[in-house]
ZASESE-421604 format. One line per 5 residues: number of its first residue (from 1); their letters; for each residue x, y, z of C-alpha. Coordinates in steps of 0.001 Angstrom, whole numbers. Each point is the difference from the previous one (the first is absolute). Layout:
<rs>
NUM	A	X:Y:Z ~ ...
</rs>
This chain:
<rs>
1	XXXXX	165470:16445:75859 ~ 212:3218:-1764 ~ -927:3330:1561 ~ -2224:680:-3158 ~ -1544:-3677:1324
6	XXXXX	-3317:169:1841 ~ 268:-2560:3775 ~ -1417:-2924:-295 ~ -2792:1125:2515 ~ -917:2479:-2673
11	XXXXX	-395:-1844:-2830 ~ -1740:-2493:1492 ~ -2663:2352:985 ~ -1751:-1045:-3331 ~ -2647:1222:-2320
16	XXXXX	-3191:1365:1218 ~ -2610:-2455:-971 ~ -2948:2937:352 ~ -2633:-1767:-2016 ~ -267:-2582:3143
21	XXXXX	68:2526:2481 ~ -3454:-136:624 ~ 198:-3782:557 ~ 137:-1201:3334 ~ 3592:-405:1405
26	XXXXX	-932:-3917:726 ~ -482:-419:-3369 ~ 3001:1913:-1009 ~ 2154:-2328:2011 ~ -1911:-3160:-1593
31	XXXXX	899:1365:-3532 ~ 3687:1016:1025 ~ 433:-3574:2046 ~ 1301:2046:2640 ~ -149:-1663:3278
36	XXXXX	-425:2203:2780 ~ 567:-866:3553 ~ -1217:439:3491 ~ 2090:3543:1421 ~ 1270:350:3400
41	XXXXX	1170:3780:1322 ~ 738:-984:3869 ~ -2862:-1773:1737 ~ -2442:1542:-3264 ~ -1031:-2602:-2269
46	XXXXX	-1907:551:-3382 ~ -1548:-3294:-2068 ~ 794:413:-3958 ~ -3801:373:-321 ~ -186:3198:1897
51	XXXXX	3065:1499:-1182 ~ -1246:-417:-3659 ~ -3159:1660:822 ~ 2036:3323:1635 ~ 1634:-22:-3868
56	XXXXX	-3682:585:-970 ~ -1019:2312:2107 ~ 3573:1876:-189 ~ -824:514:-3438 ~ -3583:560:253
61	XXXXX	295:3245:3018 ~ 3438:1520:106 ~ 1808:-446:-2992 ~ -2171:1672:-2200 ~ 592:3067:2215
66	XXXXX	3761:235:-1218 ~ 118:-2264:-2906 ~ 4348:-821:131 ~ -461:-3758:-33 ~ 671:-2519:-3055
71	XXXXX	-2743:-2686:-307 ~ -1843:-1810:2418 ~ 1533:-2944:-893 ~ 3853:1634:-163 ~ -662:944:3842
76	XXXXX	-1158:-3537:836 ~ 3255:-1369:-1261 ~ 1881:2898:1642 ~ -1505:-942:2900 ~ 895:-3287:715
81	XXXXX	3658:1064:-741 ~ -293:2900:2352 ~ -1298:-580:3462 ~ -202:3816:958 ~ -2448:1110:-3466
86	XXXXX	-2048:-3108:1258 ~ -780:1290:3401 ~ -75:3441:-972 ~ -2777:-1581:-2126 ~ -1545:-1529:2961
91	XXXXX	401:2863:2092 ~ -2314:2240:-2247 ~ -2321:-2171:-1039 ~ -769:-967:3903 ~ -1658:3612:181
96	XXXXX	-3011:-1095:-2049 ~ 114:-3922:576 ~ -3369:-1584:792 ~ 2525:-2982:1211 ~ 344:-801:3698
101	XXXXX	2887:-1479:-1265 ~ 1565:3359:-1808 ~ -1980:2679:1523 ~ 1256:-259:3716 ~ 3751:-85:-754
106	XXXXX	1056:3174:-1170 ~ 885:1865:3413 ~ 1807:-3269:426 ~ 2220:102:-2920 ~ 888:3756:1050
111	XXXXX	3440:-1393:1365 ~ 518:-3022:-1692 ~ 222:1967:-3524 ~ 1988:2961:1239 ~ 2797:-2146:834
116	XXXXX	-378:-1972:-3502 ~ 85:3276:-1373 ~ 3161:1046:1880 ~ 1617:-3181:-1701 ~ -790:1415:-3541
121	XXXXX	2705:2220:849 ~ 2558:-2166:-257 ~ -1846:-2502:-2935 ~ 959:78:-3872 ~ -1375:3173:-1455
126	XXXXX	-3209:-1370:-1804 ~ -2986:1487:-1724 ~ -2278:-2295:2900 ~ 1970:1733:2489 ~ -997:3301:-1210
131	XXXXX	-3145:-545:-308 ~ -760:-1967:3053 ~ 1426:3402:1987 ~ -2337:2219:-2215 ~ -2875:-1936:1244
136	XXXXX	845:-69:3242 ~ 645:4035:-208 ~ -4030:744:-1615 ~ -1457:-2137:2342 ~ 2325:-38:3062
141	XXXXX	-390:-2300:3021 ~ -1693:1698:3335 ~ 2023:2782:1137 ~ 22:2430:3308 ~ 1017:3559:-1011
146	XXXXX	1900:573:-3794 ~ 3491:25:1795 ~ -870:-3997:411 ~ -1341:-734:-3781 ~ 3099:-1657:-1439
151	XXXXX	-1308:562:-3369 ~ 1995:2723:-744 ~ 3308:-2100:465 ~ -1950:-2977:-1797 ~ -191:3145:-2932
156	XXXXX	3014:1021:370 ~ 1871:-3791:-596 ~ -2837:-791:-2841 ~ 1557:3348:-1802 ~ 3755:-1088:460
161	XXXXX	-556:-3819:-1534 ~ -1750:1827:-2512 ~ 2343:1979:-956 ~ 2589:-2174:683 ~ -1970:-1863:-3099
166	XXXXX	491:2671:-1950 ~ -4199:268:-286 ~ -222:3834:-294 ~ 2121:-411:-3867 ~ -2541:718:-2977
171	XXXXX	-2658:-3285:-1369 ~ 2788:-649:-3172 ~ 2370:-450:2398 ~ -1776:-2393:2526 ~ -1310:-2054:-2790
176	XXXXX	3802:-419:-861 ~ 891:-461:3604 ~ -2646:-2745:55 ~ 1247:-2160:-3021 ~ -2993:1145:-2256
181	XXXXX	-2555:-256:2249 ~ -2451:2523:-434 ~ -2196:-1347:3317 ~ 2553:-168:2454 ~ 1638:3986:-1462
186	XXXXX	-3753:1062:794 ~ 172:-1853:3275 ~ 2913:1664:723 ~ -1293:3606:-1151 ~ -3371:-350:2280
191	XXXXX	2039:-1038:2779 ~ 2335:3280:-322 ~ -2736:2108:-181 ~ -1759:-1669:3031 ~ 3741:1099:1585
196	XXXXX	-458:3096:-458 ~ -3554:784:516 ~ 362:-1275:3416 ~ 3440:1179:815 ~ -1469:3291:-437
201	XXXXX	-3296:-372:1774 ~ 1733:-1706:2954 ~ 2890:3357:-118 ~ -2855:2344:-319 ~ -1946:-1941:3446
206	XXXXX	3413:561:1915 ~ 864:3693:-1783 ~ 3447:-1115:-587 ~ 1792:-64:-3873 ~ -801:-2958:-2414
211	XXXXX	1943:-2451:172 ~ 213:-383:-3879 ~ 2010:2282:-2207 ~ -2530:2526:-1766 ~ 2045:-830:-3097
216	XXXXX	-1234:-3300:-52 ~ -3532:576:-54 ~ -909:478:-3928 ~ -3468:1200:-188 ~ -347:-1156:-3547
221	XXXXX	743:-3260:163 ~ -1685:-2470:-3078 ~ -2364:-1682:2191 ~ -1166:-3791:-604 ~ -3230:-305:-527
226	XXXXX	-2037:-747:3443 ~ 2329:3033:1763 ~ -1679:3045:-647 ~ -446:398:3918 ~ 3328:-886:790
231	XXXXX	1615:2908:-2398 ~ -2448:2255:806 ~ 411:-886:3910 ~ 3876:686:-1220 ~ -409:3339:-1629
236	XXXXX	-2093:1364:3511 ~ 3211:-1417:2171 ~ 2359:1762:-2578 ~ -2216:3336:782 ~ -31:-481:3950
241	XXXXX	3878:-657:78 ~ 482:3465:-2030 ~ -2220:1900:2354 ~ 2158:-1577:2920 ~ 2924:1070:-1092
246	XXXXX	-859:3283:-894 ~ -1747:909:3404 ~ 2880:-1533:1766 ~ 2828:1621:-1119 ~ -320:2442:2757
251	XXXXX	-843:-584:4065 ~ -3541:329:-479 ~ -490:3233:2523 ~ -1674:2053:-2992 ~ -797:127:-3829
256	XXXXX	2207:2421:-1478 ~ -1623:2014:-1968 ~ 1470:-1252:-3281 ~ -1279:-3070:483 ~ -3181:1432:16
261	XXXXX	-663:-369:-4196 ~ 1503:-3693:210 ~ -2906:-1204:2710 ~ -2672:1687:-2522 ~ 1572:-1645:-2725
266	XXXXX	122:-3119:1383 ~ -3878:131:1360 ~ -732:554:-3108 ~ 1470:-3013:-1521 ~ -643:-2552:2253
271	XXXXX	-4175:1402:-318 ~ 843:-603:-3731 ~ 1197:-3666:736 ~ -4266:-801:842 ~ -869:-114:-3243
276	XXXXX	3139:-1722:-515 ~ -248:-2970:2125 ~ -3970:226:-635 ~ -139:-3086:-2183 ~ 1318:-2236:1894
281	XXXXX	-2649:-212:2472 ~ 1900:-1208:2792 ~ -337:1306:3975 ~ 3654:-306:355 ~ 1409:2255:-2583
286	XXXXX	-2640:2623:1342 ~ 756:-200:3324 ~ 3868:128:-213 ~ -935:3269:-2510 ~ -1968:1114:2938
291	XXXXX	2874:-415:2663 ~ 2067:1728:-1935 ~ -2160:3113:-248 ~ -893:-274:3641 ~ 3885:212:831
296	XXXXX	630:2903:-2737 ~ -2905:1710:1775 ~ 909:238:3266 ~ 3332:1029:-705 ~ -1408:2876:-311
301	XXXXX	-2639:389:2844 ~ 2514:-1358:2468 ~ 2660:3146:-690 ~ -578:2076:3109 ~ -513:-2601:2777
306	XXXXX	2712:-92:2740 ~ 2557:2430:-103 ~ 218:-225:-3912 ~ -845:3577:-1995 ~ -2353:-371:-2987
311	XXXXX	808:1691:-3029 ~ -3142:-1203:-1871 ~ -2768:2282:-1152 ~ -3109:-808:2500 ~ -1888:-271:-3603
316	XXXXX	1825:-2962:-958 ~ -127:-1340:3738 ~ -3515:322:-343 ~ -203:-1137:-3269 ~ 2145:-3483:575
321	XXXXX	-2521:-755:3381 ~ -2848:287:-1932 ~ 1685:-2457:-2819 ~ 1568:-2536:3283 ~ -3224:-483:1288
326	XXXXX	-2170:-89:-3491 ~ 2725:-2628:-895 ~ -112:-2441:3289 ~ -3712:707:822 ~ -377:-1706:-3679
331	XXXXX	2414:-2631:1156 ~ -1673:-934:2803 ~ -3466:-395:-1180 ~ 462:-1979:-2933 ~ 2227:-2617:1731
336	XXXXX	-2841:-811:2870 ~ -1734:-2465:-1444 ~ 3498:-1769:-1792 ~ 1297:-3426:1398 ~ 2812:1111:2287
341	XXXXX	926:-3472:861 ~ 1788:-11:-4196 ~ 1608:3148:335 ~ 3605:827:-48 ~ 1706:1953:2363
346	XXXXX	208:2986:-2660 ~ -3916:-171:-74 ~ 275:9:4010 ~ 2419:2379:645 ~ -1725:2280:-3045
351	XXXXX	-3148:-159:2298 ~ 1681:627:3381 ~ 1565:2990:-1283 ~ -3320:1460:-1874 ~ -1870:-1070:3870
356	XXXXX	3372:2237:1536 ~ -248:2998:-2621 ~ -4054:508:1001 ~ 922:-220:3636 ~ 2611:2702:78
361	XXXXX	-2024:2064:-2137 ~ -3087:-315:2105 ~ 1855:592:2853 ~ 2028:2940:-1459 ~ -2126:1627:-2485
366	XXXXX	-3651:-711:900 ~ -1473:2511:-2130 ~ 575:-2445:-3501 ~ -1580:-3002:1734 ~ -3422:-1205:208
371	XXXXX	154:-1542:3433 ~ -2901:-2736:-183 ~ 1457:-1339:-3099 ~ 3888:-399:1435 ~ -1669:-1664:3480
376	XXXXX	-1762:-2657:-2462 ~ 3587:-188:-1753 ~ 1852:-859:2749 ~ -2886:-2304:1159 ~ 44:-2030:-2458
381	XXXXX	3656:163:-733 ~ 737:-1198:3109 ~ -1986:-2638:-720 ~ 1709:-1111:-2549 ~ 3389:272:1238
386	XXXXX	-657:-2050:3264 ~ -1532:-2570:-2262 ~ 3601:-389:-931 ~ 1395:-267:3122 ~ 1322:-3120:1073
391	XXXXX	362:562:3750 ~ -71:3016:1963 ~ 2704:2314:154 ~ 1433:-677:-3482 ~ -22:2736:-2573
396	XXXXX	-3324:-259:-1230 ~ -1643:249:3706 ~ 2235:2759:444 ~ -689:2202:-2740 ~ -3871:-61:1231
401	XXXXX	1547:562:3799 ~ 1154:3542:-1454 ~ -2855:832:-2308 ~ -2190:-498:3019 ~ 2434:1785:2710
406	XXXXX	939:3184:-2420 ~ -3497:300:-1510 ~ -1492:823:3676 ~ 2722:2178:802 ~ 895:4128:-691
411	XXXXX	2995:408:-2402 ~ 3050:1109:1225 ~ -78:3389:1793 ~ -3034:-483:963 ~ -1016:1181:3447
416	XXXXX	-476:-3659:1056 ~ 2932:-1439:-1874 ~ 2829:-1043:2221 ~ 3179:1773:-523 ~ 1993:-1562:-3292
421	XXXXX	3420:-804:1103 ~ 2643:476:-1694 ~ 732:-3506:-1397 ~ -3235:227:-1488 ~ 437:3313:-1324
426	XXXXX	3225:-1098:-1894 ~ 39:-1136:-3701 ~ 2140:-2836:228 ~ -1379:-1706:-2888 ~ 89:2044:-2866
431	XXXXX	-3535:278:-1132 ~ 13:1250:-3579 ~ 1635:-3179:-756 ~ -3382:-2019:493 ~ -1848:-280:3164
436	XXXXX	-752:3942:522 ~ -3506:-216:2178 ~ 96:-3470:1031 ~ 3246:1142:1644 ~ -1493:2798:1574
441	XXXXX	-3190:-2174:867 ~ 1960:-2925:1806 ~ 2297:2132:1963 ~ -2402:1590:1542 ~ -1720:-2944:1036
446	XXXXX	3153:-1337:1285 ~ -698:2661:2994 ~ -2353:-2299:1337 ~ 1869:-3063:62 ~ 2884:1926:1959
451	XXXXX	-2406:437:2492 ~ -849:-3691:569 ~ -2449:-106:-2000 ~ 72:-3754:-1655 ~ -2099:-2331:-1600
456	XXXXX	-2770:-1613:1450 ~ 1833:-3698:-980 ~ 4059:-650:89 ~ 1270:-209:-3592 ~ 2531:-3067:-421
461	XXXXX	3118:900:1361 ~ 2695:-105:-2578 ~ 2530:-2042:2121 ~ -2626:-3218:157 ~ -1192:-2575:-2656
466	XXXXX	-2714:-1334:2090 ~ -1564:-3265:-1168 ~ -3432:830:685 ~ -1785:3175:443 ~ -3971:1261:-16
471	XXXXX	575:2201:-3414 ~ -3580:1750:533 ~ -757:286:3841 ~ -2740:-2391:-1181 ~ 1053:-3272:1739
476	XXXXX	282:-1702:-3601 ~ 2984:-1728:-770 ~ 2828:1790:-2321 ~ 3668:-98:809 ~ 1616:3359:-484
481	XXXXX	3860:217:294 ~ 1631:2843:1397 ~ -744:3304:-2706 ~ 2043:2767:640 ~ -47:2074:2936
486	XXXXX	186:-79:3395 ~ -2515:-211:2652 ~ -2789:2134:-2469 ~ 2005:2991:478 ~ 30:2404:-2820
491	XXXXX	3073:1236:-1991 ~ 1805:2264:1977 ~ -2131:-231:3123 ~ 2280:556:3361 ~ -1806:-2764:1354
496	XXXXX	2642:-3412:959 ~ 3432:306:-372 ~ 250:-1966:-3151 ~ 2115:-2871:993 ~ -2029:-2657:-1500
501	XXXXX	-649:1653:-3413 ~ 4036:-1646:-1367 ~ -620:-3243:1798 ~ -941:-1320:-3396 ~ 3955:920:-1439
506	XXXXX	1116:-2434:2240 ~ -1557:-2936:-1472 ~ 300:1526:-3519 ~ 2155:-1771:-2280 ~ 756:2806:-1913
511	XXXXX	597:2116:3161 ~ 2327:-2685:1700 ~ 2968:397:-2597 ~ -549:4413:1056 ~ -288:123:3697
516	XXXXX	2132:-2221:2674 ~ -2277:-1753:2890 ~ 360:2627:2664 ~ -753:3010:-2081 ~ -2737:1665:1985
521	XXXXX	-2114:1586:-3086 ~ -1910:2052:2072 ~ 2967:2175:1227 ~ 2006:-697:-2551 ~ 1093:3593:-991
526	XXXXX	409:-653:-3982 ~ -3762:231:-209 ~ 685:3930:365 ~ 1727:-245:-3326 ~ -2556:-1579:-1959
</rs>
C-alpha cells in the first residue's frame, strides 16, 4: 500500500448516511442486513436488542453535544468491527438508560474498558480507534481525584493515531487521501478537530502544554456542513492554547509589567468572541468561552498570593474580580436546571471551576459578592454534582467535600486558619498554564486530608478488581471494579504508605514487558525522576 493510501480501517469507515439518522438503529441494521451479536466484556453481557437501543440514545443525548461522529448508521457498522467504540457506546448511554439491563452496568464496565482501551495502544491505527478514545475522554468512566482519570492518556494516544493518519492536512487533501471520498475526508476532518478540542481542554484541566502542535490547529478550516460547532469549538481551543503559552513562558511568580497590554488585549478579544460564537446556540461553546475567561481572570487576581510580588495596578485587579465573578456567577445559574447526566467533562469541569472561582472570591474578596445568592449557588450546585457521583469518594463527591469544607472556613491568614505549610505554599504546578484557582482551591483543602481527615466511605482501592461491590451505600446491587485510588485517600494526602496504589503494574500487560517481578514500585527510586 502506498503512503498516499488511506488503511483499510479508514476507508471502510464509509459514508454518513444522515438522512436515516433519525431512524431507529434496529431499523438501520434491518436495512444494512447487519447482524449484530450478543457482546461479552468479562462476566458483562449485553443482548443485540439493548445494545442497539444505547446507539439511539448515544445519538439522541451526547453526541449532539460535540457533533465529531459520521452517521448513525457508519458508527453501527464501526461498531461491530470495533469492540472498544461499542462499549464506549454502552458505557455512556448506561447514564440515562431506563434498562435494568443497561442502566446498572456502568460502574461495572469501569475496569473492563480501561484495559480494552490499554489494548488500543498496540491495535492498527483506525479512525474507530480514535474515536472510541474521544468518547471515552468527554464522558469518562468513574474516577477518584483527576490524577486517576486516564482520559488524558486516552487524549493523548487518540491525537498520535490521528496524526499518525495524517488527519490535521487540509479537506483537498483528505478527500485525496480517501480515494475521492468526500464523507469519509469530512469524517476524518470532524474527528481532528474533536482531537484537538479535547486535547486542549483535557491540557488546560491538568495546566500542563497541549499536546498538539499550535501549528496544526487552522482556525479557518472549510467546514462541512453540520460542523459549525466543531470549528467554532476549534477556533476557542486555538485561543486558549495561545493564552497558555503566552502566560507560561515565565515561572508564574508575577505579571511583568509588559505583559500588562497583552492580558487587556486579549480580554478584549475573547469578550468579542460572544457575539461570535452567539449563533450557534450551544452550552458547550459558551462554557469553554467562559473557562477561558475565568482562567485569564484570575491570572490576574491571583498575582500577590504567597510569596509572589504583584506588579498589577489594584484597578485592573479590581477590575478582572468584578469580570471573574460576573462571568462564573452567569455560569452557574444558567446551567442549574440543564441535564448533567449528558454533559461532557468540558461542561463539568467548566462548572467546577466557575463553583471554585465564586468560592475563592467569596472567601477572599467578600465585598463583590452577594452572599445569599453564592450560598443558593453552591446549594444547588452541589446538588448537581453529587447527582453525578457514582460512589462516594470519587471526584464528583469530592469536589462537593471541598465546596462544603472551604465555604465554612476563614481564608488563609485568617486568625482561625491553621498555619499553611510550606508544601502548600509552593507553586509546583504552574498555574497560568490552566488550573490557576482550582489549584489554589484544592491545595488548600488537601490540609485537611493530611490531618486524617477521610471520607465517610472507602473509595475502591486501585490494587483490587473486586467482583461485586455496593456502588451507592444503598444495598442495591452494582458491581464496581477497582477506580483509581487507594483506600479514599486524596491526592497527595500523607495518609498510607502507598504500597498498594502500583499493585495494578504487576498484572498489567503493558507494564510486565517495563518492570521485572520484584520491582517494589513503591520504593522504587525512579519515581523521583518522573
Amino acid at each position: 500500500m502506498s503512503d498516499n493510501a488511506p488503511p483499510d480501517s479508514v476507508r471502510t469507515t464509509g459514508s454518513n448516511i444522515t438522512d436515516v439518522d433519525a431512524r431507529p438503529a434496529a431499523h438501520l441494521a434491518a436495512v444494512l442486513d447487519l447482524a449484530v451479536p450478543s457482546m461479552a466484556l468479562g462476566d458483562i453481557e449485553t443482548a443485540p436488542e439493548d445494545f442497539l437501543q444505547c446507539i439511539d440514545l448515544f445519538y439522541g443525548h451526547f453526541h449532539p453535544q460535540l457533533p465529531f461522529l459520521a452517521g448513525k448508521a457508519t458508527l453501527l457498522k464501526d461498531s461491530l468491527g470495533y469492540p472498544l467504540l461499542a462499549w464506549a457506546v454502552v458505557a455512556v448511554a448506561a447514564r440515562v438508560s431506563l434498562n435494568p439491563m443497561v442502566n446498572g452496568i456502568r460502574a461495572r464496565l469501569t475496569w473492563p474498558i480501561r484495559r480494552l482501551a490499554a489494548q488500543s495502544i498496540m491495535t492498527p491505527r483506525s479512525l474507530p480507534a480514535i474515536q472510541a478514545l474521544l468518547i471515552l475522554c468527554l464522558w469518562p468512566m468513574p474516577y477518584a481525584a483527576v490524577i486517576d482519570d486516564p482520559s488524558w492518556t486516552w487524549s493523548g494516544i487518540a491525537n498520535q493515531k490521528a496524526l499518525q493518519l495524517g488527519l490535521y492536512r487540509p479537506l483537498q487533501r483528505l478527500v485525496e487521501y480517501a480515494k475521492g471520498d468526500i464523507q469519509v475526508a469530512k469524517s476524518m476532518q470532524n474527528i481532528w478537530m474533536a482531537c484537538v478540542v479535547v486535547g486542549q481542554m483535557h491540557s488546560t484541566r491538568h495546566g500542563i502544554p497541549s499536546t498538539i502542535p499550535l501549528e496544526h490547529v487552522n482556525p479557518q478550516l472549510p467546514l462541512p456542513q453540520g460542523s459549525q460547532v466543531l470549528g467554532a469549538a476549534v477556533e476557542l481551543a486555538r485561543k486558549d492554547m495561545v493564552i497558555s503559552s503566552l502566560l507560561s513562558d515565565h515561572d508564574g511568580a508575577s505579571i511583568p509589567p509588559t505583559r500588562t497590554p497583552a492580558l487587556r488585549a486579549l480580554a478584549v478579544e475573547l469578550e468579542d468572541l460572544d457575539a461570535k460564537i452567539q449563533p450557534h446556540q450551544s452550552p458547550l461553546l459558551d462554557r469553554i468561552l467562559s473557562t477561558i475567561k475565568l482562567r485569564l481572570y484570575s491570572f490576574v487576581f491571583r498575582q500577590g498570593r504567597g510569596n509572589a510580588k504583584s506588579h498589577c495596578d489594584p484597578a485592573d485587579v479590581t477590575m478582572y474580580i468584578s469580570k471573574a465573578y460576573a462571568v462564573a456567577t452567569h455560569h452557574i445559574t444558567t446551567s442549574l436546571d440543564d441535564d448533567v447526566q449528558n454533559w461532557t467533562f468540558i461542561d463539568l469541569q467548566s462548572f467546577i471551576m466557575a463553583l471554585f472561582t465564586v468560592l475563592d472570591i467569596s472567601r477572599r474578596h467578600r465585598t463583590f459578592v452577594n452572599p445569599q445568592q453564592v450560598s443558593e449557588m453552591f446549594q444547588r450546585g452541589s446538588e448537581m454534582l453529587r447527582s453525578c457521583s457514582v460512589i462516594d469518594g470519587d471526584h464528583f463527591y469530592r469536589v462537593c467535600e471541598i465546596i462544603n469544607y472551604l465555604s465554612a472556613k476563614p481564608p488563609p491568614g485568617g486568625e482561625s486558619d491553621q498555619p499553611l505549610d510550606p508544601d502548600t505554599m509552593t507553586t509546583t504546578i504552574r498555574p497560568e498554564a490552566g488550573i490557576g484557582v482550582a489549584y489554589d482551591i484544592v491545595k488548600e483543602a488537601q490540609k485537611r486530608y493530611r490531618r486524617n481527615v477521610r471520607f465517610p466511605e472507602e473509595f475502591p482501592d486501585l490494587s483490587t478488581d473486586p467482583a461485586a461491590m455496593d456502588t451507592k451505600g444503598d444495598g442495591t446491587e452494582g458491581n464496581a471494579p477497582g477506580l483509581g485510588v487507594a483506600s479514599g485517600e486524596m491526592e497527595g494526602s500523607s495518609v498510607g504508605d502507598g504500597s498498594a496504589d502500583f499493585e495494578w503494574m504487576r498484572d498489567d500487560f503493558l507494564s510486565q514487558s517495563m518492570f521485572p517481578a520484584e520491582v517494589n514500585f513503591a520504593s522504587w527510586s525512579g519515581w523521583e525522576r518522573v
